[in-house]
C-alpha positions in Angstrom: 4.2 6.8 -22.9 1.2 6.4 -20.7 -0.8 4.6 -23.5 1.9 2.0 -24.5 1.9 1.6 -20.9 -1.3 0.7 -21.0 -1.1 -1.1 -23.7 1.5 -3.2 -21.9 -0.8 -3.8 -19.2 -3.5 -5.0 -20.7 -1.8 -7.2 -22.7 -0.3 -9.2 -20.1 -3.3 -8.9 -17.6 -5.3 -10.2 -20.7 -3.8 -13.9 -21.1 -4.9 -14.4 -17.3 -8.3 -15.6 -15.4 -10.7 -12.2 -16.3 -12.7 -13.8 -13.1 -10.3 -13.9 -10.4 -10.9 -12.3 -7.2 -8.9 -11.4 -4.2 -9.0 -14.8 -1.9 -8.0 -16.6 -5.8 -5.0 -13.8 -6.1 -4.0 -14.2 -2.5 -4.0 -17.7 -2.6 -1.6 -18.0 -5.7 0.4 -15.8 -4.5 4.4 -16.8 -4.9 5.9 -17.6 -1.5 8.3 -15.3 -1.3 6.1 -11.9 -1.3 5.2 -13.2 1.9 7.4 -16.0 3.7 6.0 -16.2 6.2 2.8 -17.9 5.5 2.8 -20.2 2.6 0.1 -21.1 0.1 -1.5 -23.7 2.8 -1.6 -21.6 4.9 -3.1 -18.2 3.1 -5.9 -20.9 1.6 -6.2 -22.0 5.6 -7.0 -18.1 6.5 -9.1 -17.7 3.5 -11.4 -20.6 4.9 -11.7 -19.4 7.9 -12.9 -16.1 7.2 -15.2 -17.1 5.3 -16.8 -19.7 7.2 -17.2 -16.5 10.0 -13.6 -17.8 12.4 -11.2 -16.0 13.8 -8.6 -16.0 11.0 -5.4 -15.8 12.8 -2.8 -18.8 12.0 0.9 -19.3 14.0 3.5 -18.3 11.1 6.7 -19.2 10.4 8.6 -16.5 11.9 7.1 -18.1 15.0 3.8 -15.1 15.7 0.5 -15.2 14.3 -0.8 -13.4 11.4 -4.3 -12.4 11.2 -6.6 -12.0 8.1 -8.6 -9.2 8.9 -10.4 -8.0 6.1 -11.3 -9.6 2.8 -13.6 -8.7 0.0 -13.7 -9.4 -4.0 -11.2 -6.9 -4.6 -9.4 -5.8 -1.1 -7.4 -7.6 1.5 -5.9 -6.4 5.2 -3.7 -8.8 6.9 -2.0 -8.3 9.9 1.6 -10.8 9.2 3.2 -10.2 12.6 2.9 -7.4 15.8 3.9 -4.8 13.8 3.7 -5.8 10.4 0.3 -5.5 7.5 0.1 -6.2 3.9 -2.8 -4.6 2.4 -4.1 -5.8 -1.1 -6.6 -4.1 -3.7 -7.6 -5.1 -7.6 -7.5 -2.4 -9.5 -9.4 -2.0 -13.2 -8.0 -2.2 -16.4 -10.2 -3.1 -19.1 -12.2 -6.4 -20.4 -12.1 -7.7 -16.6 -8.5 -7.6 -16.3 -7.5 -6.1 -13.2 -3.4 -4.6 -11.6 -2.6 -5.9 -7.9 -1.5 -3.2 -6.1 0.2 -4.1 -2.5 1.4 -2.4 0.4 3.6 -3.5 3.2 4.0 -1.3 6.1 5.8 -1.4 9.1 5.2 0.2 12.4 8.4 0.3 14.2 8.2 3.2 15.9 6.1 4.7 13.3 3.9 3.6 10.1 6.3 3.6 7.1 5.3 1.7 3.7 6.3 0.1 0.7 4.3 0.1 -2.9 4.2 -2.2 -5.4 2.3 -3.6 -8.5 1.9 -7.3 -10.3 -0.5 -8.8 -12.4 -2.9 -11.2 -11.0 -0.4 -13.9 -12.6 2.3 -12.2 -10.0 4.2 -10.9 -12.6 6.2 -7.6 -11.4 5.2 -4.1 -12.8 7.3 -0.9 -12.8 5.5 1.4 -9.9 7.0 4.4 -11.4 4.8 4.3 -14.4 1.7 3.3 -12.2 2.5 6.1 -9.6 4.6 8.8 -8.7 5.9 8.2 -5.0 5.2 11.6 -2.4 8.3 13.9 -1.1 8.7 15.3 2.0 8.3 18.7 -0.1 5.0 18.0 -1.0 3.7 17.8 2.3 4.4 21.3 2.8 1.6 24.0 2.9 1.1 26.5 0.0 2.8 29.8 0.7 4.8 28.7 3.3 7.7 31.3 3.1 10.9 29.1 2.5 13.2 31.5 3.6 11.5 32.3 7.2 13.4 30.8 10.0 10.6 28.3 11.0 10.8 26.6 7.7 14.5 26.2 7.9 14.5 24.5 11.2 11.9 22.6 10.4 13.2 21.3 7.3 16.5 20.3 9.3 14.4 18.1 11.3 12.7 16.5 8.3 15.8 14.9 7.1 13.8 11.6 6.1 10.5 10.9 4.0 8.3 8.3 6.0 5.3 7.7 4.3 1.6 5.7 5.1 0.1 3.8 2.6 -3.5 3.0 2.9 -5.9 1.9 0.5 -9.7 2.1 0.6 -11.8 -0.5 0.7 -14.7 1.2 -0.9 -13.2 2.6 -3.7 -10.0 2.7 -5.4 -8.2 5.6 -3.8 -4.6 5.6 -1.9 -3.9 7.9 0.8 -0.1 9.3 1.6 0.5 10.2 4.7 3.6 11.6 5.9 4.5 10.3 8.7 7.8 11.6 9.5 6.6 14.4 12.2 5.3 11.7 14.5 9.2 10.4 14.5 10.0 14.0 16.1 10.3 14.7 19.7 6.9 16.0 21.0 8.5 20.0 20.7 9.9 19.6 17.7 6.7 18.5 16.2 4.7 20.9 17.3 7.2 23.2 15.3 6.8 21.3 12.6 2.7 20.2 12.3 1.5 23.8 11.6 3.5 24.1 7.8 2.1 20.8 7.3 -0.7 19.9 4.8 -2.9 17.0 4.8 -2.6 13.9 3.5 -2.6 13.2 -0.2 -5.1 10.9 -1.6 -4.8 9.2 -5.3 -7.2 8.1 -7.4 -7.3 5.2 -10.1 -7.5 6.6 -13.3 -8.1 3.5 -16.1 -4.1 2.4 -15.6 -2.6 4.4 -13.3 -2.6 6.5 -9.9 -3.3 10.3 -10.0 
């Protein structure tokens, strides 16, 4: 499954520009991933940073959105107060590259959403890119399930909030659960001690692992 996956990938990323870079991708991206700055106005920002400005333009949700990182292959925009799409090109083969794109929210806490496109802006199934974290998984190894601190701290994680960062300097994702921080200050420190760190992915040729 995984190679005709690949094979999939490849052969749409294939018929696009094998020299794009992040400011081309952002640029061309479709309105609608992110309505509240349109093409103008991402190629505005773009400018900007690179002629050394402050890249912060009023959007149309009537804030400001801020371009605060970009490189060849990663982006970090700030799209309103509480609001950041980050960007990063990840490698296929023969130049071609996968866009992978997170949007997080903080409000009250940092919880994200994945996805994946071609540099065209075609869609790609995330499940066969990556396998999205549980709340489960965030659990230490040999935590004894049936003790009484699991069970009320499983009651309070009713919910999996989860961080999405990606690196800048090198294609890794980091998971962080960030339910906890949504608890009450006691029930957290309940909770925090069965609680293992964050996961971190790396790009493997067509897919997270």
């Amino acid at each position: 499954m995984k190679r005709l996956i690949f094979s999939l990938l490849v052969g749409a990323c294939s018929l696009e520009m094998s020299a794009q870079d992040m400011a081309g991708v952002f640029t061309a991206m479709p309105d609608l991933y992110i309505p509240q700055l349109e093409s103008a106005w991402r190629k505005d920002l773009v400018d900007m940073y690179n002629s050394g400005k402050e890249a912060r333009l009023k959007n149309t949700m009537n804030g400001f959105s801020t371009l605060k990182r970009l490189t060849p292959d990663y982006l970090l925009l700030q799209t309103s107060e509480r609001g950041t799409v980050e960007m990063k090109l990840l490698p296929l083969v023969n130049n071609t590259h996968v866009v992978c794109m997170i949007f997080t929210v903080d409000g009250p806490v940092p919880d994200s959403r994945i996805s994946f496109y071609t540099t065209e802006w075609k869609p790609l199934p995330a499940a066969d890119l990556f396998t999205a974290p549980v709340g489960e998984w965030y659990l230490k190894e040999g935590v004894d399930r049936s003790s009484e601190a699991y069970k009320e701290a499983a009651s309070r994680l009713d919910m999996d909030l989860i961080h999405y960062q990606l690196s800048e300097e090198s294609p890794t994702l980091t998971a962080t659960y960030t339910t906890p921080a949504y608890l009450g200050e006691e029930e957290r420190k309940k909770v925090e001690p069965l609680l293992a760190e964050p996961k971190v992915y790396t790009w493997k040729r067509s897919h997270f692992e």
